[in-house]
mmCIF file of the N, C-alpha and C atoms, coordinates in Angstrom:
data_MODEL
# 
_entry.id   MODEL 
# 
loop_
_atom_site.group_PDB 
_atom_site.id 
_atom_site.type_symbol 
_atom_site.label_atom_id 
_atom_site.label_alt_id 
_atom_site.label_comp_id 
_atom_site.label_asym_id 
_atom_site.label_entity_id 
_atom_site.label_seq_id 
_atom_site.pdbx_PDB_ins_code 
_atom_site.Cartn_x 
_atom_site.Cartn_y 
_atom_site.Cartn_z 
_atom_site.occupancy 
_atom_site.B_iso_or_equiv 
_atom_site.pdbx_formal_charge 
_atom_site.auth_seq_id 
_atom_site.auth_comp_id 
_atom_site.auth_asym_id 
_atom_site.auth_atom_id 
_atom_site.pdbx_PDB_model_num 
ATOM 1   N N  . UNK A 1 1  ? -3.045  -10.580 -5.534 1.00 0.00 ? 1  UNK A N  1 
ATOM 2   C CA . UNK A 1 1  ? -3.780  -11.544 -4.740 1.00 0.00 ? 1  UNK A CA 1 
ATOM 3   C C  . UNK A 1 1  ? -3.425  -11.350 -3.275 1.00 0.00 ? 1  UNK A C  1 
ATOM 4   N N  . UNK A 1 2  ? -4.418  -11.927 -2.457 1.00 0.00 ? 2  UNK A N  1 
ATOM 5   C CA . UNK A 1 2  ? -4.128  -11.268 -1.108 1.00 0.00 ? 2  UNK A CA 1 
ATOM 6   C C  . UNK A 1 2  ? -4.803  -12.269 -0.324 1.00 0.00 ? 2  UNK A C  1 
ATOM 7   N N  . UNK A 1 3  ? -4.249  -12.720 0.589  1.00 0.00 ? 3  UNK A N  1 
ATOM 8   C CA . UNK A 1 3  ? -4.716  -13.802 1.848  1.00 0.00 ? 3  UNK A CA 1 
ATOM 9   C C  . UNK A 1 3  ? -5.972  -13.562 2.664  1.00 0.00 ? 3  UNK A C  1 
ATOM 10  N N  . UNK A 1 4  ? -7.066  -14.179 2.822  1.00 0.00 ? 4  UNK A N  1 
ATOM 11  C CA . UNK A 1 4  ? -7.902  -14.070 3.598  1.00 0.00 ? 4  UNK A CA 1 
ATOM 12  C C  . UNK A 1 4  ? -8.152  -14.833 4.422  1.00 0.00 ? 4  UNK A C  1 
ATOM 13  N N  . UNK A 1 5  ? -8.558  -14.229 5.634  1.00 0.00 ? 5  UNK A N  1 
ATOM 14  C CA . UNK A 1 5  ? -9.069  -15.467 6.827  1.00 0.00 ? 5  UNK A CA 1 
ATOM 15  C C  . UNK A 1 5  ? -10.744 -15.174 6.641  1.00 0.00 ? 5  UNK A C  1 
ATOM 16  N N  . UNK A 1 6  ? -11.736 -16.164 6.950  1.00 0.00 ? 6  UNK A N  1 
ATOM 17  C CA . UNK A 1 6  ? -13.001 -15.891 7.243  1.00 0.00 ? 6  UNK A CA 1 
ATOM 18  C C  . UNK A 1 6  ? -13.551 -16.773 8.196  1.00 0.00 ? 6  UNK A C  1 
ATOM 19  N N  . UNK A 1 7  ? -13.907 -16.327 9.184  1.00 0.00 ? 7  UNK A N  1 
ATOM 20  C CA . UNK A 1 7  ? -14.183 -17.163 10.508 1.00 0.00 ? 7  UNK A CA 1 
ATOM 21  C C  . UNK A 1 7  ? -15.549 -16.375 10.763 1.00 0.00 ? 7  UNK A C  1 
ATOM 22  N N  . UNK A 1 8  ? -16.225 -17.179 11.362 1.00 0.00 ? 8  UNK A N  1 
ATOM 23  C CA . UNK A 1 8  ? -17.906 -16.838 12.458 1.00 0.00 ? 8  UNK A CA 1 
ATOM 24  C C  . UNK A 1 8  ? -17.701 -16.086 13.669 1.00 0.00 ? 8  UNK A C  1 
ATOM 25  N N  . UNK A 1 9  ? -18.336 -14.857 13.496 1.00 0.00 ? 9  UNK A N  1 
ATOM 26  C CA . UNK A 1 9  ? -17.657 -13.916 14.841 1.00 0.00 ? 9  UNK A CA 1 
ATOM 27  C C  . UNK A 1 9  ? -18.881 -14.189 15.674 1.00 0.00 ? 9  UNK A C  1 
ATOM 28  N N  . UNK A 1 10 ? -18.151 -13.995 16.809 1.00 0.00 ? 10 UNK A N  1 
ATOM 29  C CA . UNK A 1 10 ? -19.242 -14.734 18.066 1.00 0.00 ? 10 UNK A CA 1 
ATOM 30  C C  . UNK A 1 10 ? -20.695 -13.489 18.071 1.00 0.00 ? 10 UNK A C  1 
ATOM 31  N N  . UNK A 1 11 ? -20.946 -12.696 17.264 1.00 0.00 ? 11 UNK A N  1 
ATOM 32  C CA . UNK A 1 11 ? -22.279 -11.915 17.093 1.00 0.00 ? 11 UNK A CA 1 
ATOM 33  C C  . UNK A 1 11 ? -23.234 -12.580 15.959 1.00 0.00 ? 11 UNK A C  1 
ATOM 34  N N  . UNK A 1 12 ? -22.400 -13.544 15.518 1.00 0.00 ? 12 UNK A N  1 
ATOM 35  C CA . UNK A 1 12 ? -22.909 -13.919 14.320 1.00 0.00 ? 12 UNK A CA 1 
ATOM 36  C C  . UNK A 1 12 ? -22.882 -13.977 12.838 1.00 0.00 ? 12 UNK A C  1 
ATOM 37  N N  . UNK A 1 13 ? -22.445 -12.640 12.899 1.00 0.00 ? 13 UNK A N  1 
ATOM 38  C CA . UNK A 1 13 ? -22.004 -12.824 11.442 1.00 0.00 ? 13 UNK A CA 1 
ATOM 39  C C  . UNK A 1 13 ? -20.754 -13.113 11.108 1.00 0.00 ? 13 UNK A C  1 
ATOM 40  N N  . UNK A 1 14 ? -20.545 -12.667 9.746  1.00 0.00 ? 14 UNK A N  1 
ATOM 41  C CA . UNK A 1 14 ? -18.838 -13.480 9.251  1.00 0.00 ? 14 UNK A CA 1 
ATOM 42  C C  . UNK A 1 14 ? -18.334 -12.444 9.355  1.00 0.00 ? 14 UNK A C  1 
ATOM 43  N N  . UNK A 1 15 ? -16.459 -12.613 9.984  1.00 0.00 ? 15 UNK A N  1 
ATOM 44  C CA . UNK A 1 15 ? -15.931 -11.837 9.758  1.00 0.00 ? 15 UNK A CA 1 
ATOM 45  C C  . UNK A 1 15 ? -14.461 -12.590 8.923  1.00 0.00 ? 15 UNK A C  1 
ATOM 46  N N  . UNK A 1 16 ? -13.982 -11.339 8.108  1.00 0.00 ? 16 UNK A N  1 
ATOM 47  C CA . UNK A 1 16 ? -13.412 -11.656 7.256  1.00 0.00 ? 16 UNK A CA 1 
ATOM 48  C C  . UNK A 1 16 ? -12.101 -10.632 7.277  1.00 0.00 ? 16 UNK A C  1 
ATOM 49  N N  . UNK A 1 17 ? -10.702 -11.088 7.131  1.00 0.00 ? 17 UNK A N  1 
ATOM 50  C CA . UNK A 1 17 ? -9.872  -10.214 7.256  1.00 0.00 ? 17 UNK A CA 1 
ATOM 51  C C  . UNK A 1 17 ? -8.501  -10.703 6.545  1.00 0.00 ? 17 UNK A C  1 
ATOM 52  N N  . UNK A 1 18 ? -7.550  -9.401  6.387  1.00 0.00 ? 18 UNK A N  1 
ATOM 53  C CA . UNK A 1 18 ? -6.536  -9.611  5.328  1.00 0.00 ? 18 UNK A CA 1 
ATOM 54  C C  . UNK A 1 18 ? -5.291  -9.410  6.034  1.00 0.00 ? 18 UNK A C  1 
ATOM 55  N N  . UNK A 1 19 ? -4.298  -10.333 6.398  1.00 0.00 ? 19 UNK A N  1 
ATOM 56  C CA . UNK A 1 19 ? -3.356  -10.409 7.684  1.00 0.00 ? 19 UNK A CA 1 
ATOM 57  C C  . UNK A 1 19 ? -2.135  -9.654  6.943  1.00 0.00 ? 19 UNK A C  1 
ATOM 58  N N  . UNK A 1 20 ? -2.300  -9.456  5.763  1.00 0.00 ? 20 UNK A N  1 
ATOM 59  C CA . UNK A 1 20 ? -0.955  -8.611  5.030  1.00 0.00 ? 20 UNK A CA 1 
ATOM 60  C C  . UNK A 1 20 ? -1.215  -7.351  5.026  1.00 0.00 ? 20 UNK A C  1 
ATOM 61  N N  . UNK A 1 21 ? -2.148  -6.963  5.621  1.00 0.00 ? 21 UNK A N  1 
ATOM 62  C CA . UNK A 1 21 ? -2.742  -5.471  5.160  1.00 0.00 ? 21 UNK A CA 1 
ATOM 63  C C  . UNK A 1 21 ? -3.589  -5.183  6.637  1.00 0.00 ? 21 UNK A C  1 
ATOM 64  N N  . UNK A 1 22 ? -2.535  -4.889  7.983  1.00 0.00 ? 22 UNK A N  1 
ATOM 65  C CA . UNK A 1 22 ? -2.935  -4.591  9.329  1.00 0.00 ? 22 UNK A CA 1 
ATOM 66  C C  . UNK A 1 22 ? -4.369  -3.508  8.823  1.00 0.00 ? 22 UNK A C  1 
ATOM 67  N N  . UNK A 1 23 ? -5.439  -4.216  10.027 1.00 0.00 ? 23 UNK A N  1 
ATOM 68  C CA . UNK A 1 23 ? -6.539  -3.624  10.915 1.00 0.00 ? 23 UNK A CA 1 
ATOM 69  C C  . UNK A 1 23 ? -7.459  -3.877  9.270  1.00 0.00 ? 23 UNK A C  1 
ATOM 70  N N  . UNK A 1 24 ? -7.319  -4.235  7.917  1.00 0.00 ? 24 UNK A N  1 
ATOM 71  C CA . UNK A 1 24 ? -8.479  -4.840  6.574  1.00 0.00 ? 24 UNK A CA 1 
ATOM 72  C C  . UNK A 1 24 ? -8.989  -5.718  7.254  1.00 0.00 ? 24 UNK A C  1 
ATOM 73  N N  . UNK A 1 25 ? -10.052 -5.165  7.846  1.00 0.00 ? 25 UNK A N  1 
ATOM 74  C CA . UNK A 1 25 ? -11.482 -6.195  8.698  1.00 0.00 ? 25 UNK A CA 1 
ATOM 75  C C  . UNK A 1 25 ? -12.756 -5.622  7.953  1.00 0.00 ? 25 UNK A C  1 
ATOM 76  N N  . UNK A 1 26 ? -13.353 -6.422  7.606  1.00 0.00 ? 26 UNK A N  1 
ATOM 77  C CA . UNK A 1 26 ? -14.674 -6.686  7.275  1.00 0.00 ? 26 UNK A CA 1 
ATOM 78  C C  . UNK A 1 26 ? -15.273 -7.667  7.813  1.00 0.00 ? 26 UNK A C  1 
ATOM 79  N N  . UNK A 1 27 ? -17.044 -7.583  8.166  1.00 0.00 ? 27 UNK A N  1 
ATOM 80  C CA . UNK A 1 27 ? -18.345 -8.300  8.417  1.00 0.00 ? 27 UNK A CA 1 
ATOM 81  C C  . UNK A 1 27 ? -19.201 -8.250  7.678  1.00 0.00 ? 27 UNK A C  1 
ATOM 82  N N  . UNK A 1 28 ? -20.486 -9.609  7.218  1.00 0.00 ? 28 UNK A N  1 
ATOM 83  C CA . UNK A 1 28 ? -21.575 -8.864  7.080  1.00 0.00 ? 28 UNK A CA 1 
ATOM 84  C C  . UNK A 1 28 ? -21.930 -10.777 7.551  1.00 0.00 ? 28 UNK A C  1 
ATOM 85  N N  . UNK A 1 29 ? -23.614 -10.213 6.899  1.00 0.00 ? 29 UNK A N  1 
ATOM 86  C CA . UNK A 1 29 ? -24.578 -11.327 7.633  1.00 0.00 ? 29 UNK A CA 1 
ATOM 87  C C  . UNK A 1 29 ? -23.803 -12.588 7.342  1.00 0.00 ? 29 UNK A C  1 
ATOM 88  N N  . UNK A 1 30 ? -23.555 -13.127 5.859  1.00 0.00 ? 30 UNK A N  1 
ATOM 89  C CA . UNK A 1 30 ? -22.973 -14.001 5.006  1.00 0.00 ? 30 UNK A CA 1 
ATOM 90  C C  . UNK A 1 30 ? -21.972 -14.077 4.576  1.00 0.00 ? 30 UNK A C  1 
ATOM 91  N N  . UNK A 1 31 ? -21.648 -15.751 4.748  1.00 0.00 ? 31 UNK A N  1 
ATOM 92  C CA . UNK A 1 31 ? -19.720 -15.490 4.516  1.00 0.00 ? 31 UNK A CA 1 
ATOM 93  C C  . UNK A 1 31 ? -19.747 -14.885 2.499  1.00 0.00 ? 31 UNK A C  1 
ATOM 94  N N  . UNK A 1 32 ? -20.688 -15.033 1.909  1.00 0.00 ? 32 UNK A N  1 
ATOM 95  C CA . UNK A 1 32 ? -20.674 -14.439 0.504  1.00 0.00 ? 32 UNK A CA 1 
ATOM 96  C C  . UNK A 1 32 ? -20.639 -12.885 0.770  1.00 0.00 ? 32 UNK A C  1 
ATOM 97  N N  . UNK A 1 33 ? -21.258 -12.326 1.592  1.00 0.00 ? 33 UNK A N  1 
ATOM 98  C CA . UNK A 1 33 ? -21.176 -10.678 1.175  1.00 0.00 ? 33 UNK A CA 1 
ATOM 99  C C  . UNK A 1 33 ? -19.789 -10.449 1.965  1.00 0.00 ? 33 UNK A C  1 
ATOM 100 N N  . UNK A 1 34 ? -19.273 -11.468 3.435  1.00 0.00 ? 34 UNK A N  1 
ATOM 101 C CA . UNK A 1 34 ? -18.033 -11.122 3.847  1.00 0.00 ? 34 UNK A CA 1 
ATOM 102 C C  . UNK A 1 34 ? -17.375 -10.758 2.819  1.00 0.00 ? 34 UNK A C  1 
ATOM 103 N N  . UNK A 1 35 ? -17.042 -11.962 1.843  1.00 0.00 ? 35 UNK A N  1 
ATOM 104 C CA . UNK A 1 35 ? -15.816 -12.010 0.873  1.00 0.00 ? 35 UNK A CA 1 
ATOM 105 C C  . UNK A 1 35 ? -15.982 -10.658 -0.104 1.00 0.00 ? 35 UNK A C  1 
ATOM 106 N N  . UNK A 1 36 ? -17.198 -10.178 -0.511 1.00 0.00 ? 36 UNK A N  1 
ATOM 107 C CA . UNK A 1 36 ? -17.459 -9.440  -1.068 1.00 0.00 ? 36 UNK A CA 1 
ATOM 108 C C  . UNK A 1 36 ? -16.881 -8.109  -0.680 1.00 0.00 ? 36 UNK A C  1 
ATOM 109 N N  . UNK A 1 37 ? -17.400 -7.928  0.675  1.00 0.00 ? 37 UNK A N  1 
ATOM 110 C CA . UNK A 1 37 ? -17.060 -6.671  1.504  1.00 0.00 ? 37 UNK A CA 1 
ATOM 111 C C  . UNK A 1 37 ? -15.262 -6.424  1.810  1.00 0.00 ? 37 UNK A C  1 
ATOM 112 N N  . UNK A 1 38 ? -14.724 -8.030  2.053  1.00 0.00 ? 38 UNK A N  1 
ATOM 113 C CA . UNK A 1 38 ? -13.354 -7.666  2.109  1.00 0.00 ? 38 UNK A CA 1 
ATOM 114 C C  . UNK A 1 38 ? -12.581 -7.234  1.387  1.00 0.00 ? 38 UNK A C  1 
ATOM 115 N N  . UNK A 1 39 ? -13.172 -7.666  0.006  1.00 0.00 ? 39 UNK A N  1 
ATOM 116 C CA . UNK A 1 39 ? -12.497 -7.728  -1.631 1.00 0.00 ? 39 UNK A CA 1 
ATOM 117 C C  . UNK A 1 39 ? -12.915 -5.758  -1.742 1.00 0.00 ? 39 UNK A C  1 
ATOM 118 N N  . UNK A 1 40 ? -13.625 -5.490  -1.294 1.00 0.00 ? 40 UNK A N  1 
ATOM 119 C CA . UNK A 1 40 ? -13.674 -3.317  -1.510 1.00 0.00 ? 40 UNK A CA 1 
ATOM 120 C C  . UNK A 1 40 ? -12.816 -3.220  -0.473 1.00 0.00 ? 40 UNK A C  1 
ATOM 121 N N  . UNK A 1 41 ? -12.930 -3.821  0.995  1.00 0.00 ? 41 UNK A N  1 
ATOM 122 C CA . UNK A 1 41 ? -11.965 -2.811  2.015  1.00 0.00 ? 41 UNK A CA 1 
ATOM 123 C C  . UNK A 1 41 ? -10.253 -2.890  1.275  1.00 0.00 ? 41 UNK A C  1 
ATOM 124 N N  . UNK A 1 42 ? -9.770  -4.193  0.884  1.00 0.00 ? 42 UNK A N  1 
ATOM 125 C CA . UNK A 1 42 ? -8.754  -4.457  0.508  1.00 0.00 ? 42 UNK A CA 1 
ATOM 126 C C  . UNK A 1 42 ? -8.284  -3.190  -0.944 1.00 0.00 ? 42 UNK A C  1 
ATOM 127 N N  . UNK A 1 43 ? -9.159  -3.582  -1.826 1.00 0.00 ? 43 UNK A N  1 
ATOM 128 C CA . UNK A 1 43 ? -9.047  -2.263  -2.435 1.00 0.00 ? 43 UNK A CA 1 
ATOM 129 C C  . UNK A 1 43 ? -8.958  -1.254  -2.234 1.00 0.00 ? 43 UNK A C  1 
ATOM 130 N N  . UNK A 1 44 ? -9.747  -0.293  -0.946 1.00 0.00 ? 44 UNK A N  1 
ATOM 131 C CA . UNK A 1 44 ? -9.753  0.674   -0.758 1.00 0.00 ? 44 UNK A CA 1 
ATOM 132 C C  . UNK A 1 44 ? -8.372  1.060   -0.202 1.00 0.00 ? 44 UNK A C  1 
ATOM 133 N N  . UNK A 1 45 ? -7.899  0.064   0.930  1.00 0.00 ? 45 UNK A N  1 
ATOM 134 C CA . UNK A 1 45 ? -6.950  -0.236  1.773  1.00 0.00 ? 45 UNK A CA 1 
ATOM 135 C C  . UNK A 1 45 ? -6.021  0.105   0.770  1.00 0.00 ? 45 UNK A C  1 
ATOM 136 N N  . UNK A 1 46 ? -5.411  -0.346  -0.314 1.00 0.00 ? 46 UNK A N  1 
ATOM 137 C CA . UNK A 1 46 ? -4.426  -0.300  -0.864 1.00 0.00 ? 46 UNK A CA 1 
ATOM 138 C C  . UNK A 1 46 ? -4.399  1.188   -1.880 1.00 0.00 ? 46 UNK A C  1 
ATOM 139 N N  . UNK A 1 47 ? -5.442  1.564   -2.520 1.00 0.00 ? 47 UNK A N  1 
ATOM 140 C CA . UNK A 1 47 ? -5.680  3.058   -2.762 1.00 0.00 ? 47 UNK A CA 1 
ATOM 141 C C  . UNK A 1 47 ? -5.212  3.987   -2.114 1.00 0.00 ? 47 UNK A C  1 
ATOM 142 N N  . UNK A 1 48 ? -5.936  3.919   -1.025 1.00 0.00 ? 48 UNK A N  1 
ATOM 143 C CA . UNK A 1 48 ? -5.528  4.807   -0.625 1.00 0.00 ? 48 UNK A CA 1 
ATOM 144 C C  . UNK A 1 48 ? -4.235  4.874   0.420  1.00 0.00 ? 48 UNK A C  1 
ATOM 145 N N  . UNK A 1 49 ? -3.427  3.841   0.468  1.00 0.00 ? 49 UNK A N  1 
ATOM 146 C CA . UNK A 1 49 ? -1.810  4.169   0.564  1.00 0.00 ? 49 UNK A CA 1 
ATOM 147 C C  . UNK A 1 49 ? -1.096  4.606   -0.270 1.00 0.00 ? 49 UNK A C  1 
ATOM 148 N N  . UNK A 1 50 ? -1.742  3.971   -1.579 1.00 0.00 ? 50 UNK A N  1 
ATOM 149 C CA . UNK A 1 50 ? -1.241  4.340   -2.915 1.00 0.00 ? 50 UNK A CA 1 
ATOM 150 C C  . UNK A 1 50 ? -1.310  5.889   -3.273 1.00 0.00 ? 50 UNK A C  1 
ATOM 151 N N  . UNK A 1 51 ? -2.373  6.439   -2.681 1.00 0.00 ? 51 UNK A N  1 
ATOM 152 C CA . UNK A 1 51 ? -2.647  8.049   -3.138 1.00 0.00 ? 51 UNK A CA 1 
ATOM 153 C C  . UNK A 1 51 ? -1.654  8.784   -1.957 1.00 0.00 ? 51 UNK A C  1 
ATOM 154 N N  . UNK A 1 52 ? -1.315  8.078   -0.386 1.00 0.00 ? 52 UNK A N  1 
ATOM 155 C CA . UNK A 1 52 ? -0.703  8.890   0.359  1.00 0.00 ? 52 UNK A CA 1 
ATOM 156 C C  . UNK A 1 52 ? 0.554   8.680   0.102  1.00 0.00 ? 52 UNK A C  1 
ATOM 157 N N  . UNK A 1 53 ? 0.809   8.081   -1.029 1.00 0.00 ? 53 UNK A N  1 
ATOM 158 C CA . UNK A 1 53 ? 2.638   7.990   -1.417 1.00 0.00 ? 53 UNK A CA 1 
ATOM 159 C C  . UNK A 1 53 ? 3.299   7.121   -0.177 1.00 0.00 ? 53 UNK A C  1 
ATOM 160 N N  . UNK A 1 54 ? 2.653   5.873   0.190  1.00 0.00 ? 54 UNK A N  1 
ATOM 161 C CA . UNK A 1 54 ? 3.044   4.689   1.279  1.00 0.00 ? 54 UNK A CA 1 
ATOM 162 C C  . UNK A 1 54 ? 3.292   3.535   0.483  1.00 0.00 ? 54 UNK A C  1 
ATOM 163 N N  . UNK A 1 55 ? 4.674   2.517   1.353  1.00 0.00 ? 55 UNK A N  1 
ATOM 164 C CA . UNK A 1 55 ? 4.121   1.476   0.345  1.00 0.00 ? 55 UNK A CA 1 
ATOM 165 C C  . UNK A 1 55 ? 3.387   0.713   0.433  1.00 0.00 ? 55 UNK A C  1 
ATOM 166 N N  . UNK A 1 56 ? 3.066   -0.227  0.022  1.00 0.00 ? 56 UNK A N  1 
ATOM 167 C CA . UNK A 1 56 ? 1.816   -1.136  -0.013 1.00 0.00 ? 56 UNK A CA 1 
ATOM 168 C C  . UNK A 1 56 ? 2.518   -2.598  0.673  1.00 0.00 ? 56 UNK A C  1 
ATOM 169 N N  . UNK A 1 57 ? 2.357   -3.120  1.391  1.00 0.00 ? 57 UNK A N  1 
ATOM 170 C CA . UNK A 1 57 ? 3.180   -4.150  2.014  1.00 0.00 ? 57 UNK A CA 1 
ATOM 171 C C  . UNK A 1 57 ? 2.930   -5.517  0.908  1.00 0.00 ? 57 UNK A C  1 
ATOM 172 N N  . UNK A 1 58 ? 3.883   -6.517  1.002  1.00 0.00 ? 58 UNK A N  1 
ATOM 173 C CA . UNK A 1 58 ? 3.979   -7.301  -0.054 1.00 0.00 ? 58 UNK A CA 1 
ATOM 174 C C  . UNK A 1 58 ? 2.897   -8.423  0.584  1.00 0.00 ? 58 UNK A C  1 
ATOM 175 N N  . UNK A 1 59 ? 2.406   -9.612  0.021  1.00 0.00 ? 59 UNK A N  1 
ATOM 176 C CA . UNK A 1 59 ? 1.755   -10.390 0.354  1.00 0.00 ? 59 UNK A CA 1 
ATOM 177 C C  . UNK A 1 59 ? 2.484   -11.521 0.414  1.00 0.00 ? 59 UNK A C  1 
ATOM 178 N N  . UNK A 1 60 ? 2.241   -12.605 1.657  1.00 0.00 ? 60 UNK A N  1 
ATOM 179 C CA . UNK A 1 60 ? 3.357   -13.963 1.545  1.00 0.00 ? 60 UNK A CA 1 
ATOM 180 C C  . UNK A 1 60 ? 2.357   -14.975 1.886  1.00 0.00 ? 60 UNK A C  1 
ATOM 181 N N  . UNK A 1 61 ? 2.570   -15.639 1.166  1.00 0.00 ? 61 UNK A N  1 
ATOM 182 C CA . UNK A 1 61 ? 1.281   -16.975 1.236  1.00 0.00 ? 61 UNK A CA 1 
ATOM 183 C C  . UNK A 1 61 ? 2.171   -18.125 2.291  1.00 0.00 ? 61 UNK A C  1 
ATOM 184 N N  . UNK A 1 62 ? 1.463   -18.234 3.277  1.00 0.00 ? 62 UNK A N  1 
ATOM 185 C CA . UNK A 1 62 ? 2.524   -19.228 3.880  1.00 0.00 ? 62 UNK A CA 1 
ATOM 186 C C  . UNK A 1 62 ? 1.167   -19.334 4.890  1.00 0.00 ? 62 UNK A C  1 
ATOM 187 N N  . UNK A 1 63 ? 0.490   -20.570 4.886  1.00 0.00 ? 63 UNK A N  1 
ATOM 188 C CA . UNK A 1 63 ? -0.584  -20.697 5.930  1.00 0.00 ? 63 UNK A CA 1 
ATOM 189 C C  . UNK A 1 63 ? -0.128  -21.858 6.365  1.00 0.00 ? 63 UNK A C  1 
ATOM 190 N N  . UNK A 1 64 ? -1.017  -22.457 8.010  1.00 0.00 ? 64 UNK A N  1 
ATOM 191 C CA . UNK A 1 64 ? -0.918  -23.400 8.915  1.00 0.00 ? 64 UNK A CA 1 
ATOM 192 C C  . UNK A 1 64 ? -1.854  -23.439 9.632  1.00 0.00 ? 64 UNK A C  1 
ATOM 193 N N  . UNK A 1 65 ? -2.935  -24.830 9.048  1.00 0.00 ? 65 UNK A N  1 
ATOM 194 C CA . UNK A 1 65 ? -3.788  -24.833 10.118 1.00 0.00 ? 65 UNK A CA 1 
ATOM 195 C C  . UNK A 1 65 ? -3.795  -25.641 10.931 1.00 0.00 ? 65 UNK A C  1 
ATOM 196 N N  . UNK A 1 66 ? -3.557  -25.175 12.303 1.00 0.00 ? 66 UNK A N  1 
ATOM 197 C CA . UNK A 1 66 ? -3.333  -26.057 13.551 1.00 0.00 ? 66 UNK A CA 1 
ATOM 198 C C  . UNK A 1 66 ? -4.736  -25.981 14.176 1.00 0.00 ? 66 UNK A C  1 
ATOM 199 N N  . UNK A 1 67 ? -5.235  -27.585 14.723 1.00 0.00 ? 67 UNK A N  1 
ATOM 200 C CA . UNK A 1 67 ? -6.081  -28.167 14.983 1.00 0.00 ? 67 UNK A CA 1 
ATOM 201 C C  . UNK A 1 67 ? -5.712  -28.786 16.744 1.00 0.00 ? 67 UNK A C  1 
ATOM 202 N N  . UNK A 1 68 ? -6.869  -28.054 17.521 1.00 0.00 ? 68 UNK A N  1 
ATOM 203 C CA . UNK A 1 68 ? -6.062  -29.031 18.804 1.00 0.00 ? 68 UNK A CA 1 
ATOM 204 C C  . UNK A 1 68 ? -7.043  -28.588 19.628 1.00 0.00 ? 68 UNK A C  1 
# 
């Protein structure tokens, strides 16, 4: 399992990204195909560290949403 942010990028569409797994950014029109699209980069993301013999960084659930 793996942490996602999904926020409205100022072009419009959604962008969607995985803060345990530097530069896993995905967009598309809809925050549904975002999640969609992040859920392959994340996969891919981790493949292919996995195939370059890297490790895969651990995931830590620890969120805070500050409002101000």
């Amino acid at each position: 399992m793996r942490q996602v942010i999904i926020y409205p990028g100022e072009d419009g569409y959604w962008v969607a990204e995985c803060p345990s797994l530097p530069g896993c950014i995905s967009q598309a029109e809809t925050k549904h195909d975002a999640i969609y699209n992040i859920r392959e980069a994340i996969n891919g993301y981790i493949t292919t560290l996995k195939e370059d013999g890297l490790p895969v960084p651990e995931e830590h659930f620890e969120t805070l949403v500050l409002a101000v």
